[in-house]
C-alpha positions in Angstrom: 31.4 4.6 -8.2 28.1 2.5 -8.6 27.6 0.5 -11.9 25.4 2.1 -14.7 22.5 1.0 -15.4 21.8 -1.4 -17.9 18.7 -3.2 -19.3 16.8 -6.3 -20.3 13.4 -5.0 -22.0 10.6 -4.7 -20.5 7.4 -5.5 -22.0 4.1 -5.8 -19.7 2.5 -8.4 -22.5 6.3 -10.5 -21.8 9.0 -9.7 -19.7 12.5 -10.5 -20.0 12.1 -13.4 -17.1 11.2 -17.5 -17.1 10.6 -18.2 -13.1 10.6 -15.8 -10.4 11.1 -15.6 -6.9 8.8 -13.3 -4.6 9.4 -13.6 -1.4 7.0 -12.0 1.3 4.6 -12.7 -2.3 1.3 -12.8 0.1 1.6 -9.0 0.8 0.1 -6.4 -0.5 2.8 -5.2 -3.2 4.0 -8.7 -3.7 0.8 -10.0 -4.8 -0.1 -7.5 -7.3 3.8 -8.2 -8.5 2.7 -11.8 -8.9 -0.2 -11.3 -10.7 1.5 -9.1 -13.2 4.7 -11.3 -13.7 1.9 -14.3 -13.5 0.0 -12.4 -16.9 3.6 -11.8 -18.9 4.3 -15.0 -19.0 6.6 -15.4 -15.5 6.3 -18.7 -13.8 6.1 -17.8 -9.9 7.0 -19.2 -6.6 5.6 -17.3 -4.1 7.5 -17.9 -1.1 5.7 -16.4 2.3 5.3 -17.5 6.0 1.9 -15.5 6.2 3.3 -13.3 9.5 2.6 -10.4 8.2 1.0 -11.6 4.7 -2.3 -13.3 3.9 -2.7 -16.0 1.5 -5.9 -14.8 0.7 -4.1 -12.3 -1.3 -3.0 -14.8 -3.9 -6.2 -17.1 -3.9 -7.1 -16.3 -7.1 -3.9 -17.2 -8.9 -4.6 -20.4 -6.7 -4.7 -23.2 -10.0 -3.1 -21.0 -12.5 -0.4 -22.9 -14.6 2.8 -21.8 -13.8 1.9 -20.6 -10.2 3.1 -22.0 -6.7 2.4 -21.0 -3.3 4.7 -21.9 -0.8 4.1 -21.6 3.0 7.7 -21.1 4.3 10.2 -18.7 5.8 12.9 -17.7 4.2 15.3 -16.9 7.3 14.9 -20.4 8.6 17.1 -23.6 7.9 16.1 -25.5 4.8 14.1 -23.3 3.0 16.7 -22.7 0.4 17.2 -26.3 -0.8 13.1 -26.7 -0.8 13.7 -23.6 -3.4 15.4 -26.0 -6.5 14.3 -23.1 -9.4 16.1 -22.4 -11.4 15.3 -18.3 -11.0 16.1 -15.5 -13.4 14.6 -13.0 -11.0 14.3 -12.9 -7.4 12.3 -10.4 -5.5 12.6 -10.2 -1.8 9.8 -8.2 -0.7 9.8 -10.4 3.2 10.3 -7.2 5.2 8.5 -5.2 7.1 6.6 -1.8 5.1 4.9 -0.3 8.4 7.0 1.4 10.7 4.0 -0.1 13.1 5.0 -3.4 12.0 6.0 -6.5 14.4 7.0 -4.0 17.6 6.7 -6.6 19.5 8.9 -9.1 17.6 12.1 -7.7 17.1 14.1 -10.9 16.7 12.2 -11.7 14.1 12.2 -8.3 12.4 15.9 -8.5 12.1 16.2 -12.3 11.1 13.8 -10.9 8.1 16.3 -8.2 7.4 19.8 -10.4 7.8 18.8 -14.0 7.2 16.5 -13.7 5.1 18.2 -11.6 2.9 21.2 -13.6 3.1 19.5 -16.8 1.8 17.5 -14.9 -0.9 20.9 -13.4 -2.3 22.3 -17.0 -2.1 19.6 -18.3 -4.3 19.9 -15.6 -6.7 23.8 -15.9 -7.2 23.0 -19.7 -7.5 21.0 -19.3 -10.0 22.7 -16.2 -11.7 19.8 -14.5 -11.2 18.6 -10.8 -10.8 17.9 -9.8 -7.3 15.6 -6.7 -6.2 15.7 -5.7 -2.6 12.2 -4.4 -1.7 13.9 -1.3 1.1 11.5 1.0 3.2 12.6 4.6 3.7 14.2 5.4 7.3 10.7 6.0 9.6 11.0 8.1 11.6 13.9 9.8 9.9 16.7 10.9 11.8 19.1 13.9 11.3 22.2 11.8 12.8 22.8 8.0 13.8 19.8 6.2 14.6 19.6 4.3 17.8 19.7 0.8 17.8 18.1 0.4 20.8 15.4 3.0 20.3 11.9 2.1 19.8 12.0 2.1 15.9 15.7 0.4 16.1 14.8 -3.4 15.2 13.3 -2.0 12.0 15.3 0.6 11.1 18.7 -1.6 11.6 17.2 -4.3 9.4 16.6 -1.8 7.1 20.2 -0.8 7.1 21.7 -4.1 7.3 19.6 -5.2 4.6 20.8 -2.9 1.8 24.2 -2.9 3.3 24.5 -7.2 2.6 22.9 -6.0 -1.0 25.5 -3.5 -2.1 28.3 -5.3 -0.5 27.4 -8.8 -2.8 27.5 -6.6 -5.7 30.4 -4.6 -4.7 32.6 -7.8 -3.6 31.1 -10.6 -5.9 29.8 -8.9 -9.1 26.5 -10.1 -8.2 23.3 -8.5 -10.5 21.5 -6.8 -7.1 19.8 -3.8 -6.6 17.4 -2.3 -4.2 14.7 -0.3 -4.7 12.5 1.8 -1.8 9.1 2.0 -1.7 7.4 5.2 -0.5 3.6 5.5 0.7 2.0 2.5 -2.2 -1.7 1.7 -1.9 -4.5 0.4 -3.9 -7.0 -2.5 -3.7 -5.5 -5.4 -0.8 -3.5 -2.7 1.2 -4.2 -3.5 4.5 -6.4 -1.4 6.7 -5.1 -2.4 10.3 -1.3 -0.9 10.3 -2.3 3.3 10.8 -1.1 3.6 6.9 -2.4 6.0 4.6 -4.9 6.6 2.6 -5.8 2.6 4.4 -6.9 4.1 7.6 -9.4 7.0 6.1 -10.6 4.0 4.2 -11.5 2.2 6.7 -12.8 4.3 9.5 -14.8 6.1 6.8 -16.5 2.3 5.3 -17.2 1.8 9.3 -19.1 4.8 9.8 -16.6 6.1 12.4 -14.9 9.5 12.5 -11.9 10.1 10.2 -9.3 11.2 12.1 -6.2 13.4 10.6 -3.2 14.5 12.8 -2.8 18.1 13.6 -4.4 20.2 11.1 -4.3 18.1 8.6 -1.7 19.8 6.5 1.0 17.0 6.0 1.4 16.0 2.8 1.7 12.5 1.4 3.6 11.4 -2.1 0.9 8.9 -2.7 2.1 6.3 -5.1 -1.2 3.9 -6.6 0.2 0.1 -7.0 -0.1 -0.6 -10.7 2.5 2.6 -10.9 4.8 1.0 -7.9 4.4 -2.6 -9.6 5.6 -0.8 -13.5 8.6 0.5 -11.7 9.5 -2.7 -9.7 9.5 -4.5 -13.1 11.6 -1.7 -14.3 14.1 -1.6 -12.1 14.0 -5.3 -11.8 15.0 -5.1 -15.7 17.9 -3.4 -15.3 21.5 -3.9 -13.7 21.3 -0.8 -11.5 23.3 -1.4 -7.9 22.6 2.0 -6.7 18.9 2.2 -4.5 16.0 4.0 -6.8 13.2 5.6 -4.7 9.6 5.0 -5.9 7.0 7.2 -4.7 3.9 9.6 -5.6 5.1 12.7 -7.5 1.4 14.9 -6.2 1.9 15.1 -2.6 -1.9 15.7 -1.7 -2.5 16.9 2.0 -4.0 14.6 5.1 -7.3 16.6 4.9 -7.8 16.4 1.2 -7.2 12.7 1.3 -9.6 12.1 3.9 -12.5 14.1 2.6 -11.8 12.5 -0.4 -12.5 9.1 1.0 -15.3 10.4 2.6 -17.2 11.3 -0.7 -15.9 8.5 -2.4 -17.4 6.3 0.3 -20.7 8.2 0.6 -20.1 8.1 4.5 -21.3 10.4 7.0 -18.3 10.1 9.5 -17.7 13.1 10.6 -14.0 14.6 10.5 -11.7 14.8 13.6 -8.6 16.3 14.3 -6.7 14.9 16.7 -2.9 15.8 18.1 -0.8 12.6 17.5 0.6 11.0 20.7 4.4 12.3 21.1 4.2 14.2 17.9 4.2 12.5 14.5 7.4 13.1 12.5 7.7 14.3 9.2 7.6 11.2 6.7 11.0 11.0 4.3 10.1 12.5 0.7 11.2 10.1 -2.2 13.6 11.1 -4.6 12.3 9.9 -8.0 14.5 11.4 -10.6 16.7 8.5 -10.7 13.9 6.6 -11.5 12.4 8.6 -13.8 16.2 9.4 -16.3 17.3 6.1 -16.0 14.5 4.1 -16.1 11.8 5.9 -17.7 9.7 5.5 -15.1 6.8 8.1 -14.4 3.8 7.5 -12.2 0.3 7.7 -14.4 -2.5 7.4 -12.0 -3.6 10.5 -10.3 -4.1 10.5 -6.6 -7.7 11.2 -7.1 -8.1 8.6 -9.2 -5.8 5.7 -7.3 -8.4 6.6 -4.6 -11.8 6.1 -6.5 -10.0 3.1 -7.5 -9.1 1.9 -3.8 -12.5 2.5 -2.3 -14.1 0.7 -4.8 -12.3 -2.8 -4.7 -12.7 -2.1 -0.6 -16.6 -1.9 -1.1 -16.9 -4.8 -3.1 -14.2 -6.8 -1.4 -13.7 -6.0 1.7 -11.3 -7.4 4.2 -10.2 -10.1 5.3 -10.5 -11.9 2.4 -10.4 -15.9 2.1 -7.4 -17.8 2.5 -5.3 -20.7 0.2 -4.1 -22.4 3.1 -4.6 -21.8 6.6 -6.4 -19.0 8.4 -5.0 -14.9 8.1 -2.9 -13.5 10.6 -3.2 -10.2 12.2 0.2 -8.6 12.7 0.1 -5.4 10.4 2.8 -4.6 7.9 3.6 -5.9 5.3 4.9 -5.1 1.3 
């Protein structure tokens, strides 16, 4: 039977926490968690390798008392004693999010999911801190085993193995670990080069290209904005809960109203295209948020509509890429 749920309060204007972890913190989710933990009083160590994340994404918490970027993997030797702390909460968010991401880098893909994890769970029991698996929903799902050696395999076993080395630490040490899966987040910093939605209306639209929706455009998406994925993060992150707690949009708008949506919000006139997906495009997984929402009190408050007014607007002032802290931006997509 998993653990109940238990709770340190959370409070945006303080949170529960001294120093935090995030690792994979130059992503898109990890450095709107930054920022927030950053403006409640957290000190930060943002731990990324920029392979899938940009620094650019935390330049302006560059300078900021209490922040620290560091350029580092977690998977590879010595990074954990370049880590001295000492954490309360560690995040480990250095995963892939896209099921396009890293295809061609398997190897690495699964070090992110086993290594990595490993070491991030070793500094968190070190420290006797909280640790919060960032998971990704099976893509594509599968109604039996999925194979290994298909062409979402690398991802999806580091997926598996990932949450699996999470629940066995707390089932065979005690340790204060949960995992939390993120379904369909965007808002301002998303990336626009991984296929995602809403990011690729976004930017087709912005380019003056056509927008192009799969099939007839009747899939539907649980669209969930950031500032509502980043409140139940925090949340979750507050609690003791071992069992994994989806997080996703509870309007589940379809792939035509999101695009013409972007198109008005841009004021573009691309025109829009349906197209029939190469091989077929499987149905995404559905999060299951009533877990989240009884045990947590966590209920998403940013309309679809408005999450998307929102988006385009930070895109039109800022577009990507965006400048860097250190180094230059990499291109592989996917990223949280």
């Amino acid at each position: 039977m998993m653990p109940m749920a238990t709770f340190t309060t959370y409070d945006r204007a303080r949170a529960p926490w001294n120093r935090a972890l995030v690792t994979g913190g130059a992503g898109f989710l990890g450095s709107h968690l930054c920022t927030r933990l950053l403006d409640s009083g957290v000190e930060v160590d943002c731990l990324d390798n920029l392979s899938t994340g940009r620094a650019g994404k935390v330049a302006h918490l560059a300078g900021r008392p209490g922040f620290r970027f560091l350029e580092r993997d977690i998977s590879e030797p010595g990074c954990a004693e370049a880590l001295e702390g000492p954490y309360d909460l560690v995040l480990h968010l250095a995963g892939p999010a896209s099921a396009a991401a890293w295809p061609d880098r398997p190897v690495e893909l699964l070090d992110a999911g086993s290594l990595g994890t490993r070491v991030a769970l070793g500094l968190a029991a070190r420290d006797g801190a909280r640790f919060l698996l960032a998971s990704s929903p099976p893509f594509p799902p599968s109604g039996g085993d999925a194979d290994p050696v298909g062409p979402h395999g690398a991802r999806a076993e580091a997926v598996r193995f990932a949450e699996a080395l999470v629940a066995a630490h707390a089932g065979a040490h005690g340790a204060n670990a949960g995992i939390v899966r993120l379904f369909e987040g965007y808002g301002p910093g998303m990336r626009t080069d991984d296929g995602g939605m809403p990011a690729a209306f976004i930017e087709q639209a912005l380019a003056g290209r056509p927008v192009t929706v799969d099939g007839d455009g009747s899939l539907t998406h649980p669209l969930c904005y950031v500032d509502d994925m980043v409140d139940g993060v925090l949340l979750i992150a507050a609690g003791r809960s071992v069992r994994p707690v989806d997080l996703g949009g509870d309007e589940e708008p379809a792939a035509v109203e999101i695009a013409r949506r972007v198109i008005g919000l841009t004021g573009s006139d691309s025109p829009l295209v349906f197209v029939d997906p190469p091989g077929g495009r499987p149905l995404p997984p559905r999060p299951v948020t009533g877990f989240a929402r009884e045990i947590f009190g966590w209920l998403p408050g940013v309309s679809w509509q408005d999450g998307l007014e929102r988006t385009v607007a930070a895109f039109r002032d800022r577009p990507e890429p965006v400048p860097t802290v250190t180094g230059e931006p990499r291109e592989p997509a996917g990223e949280w």
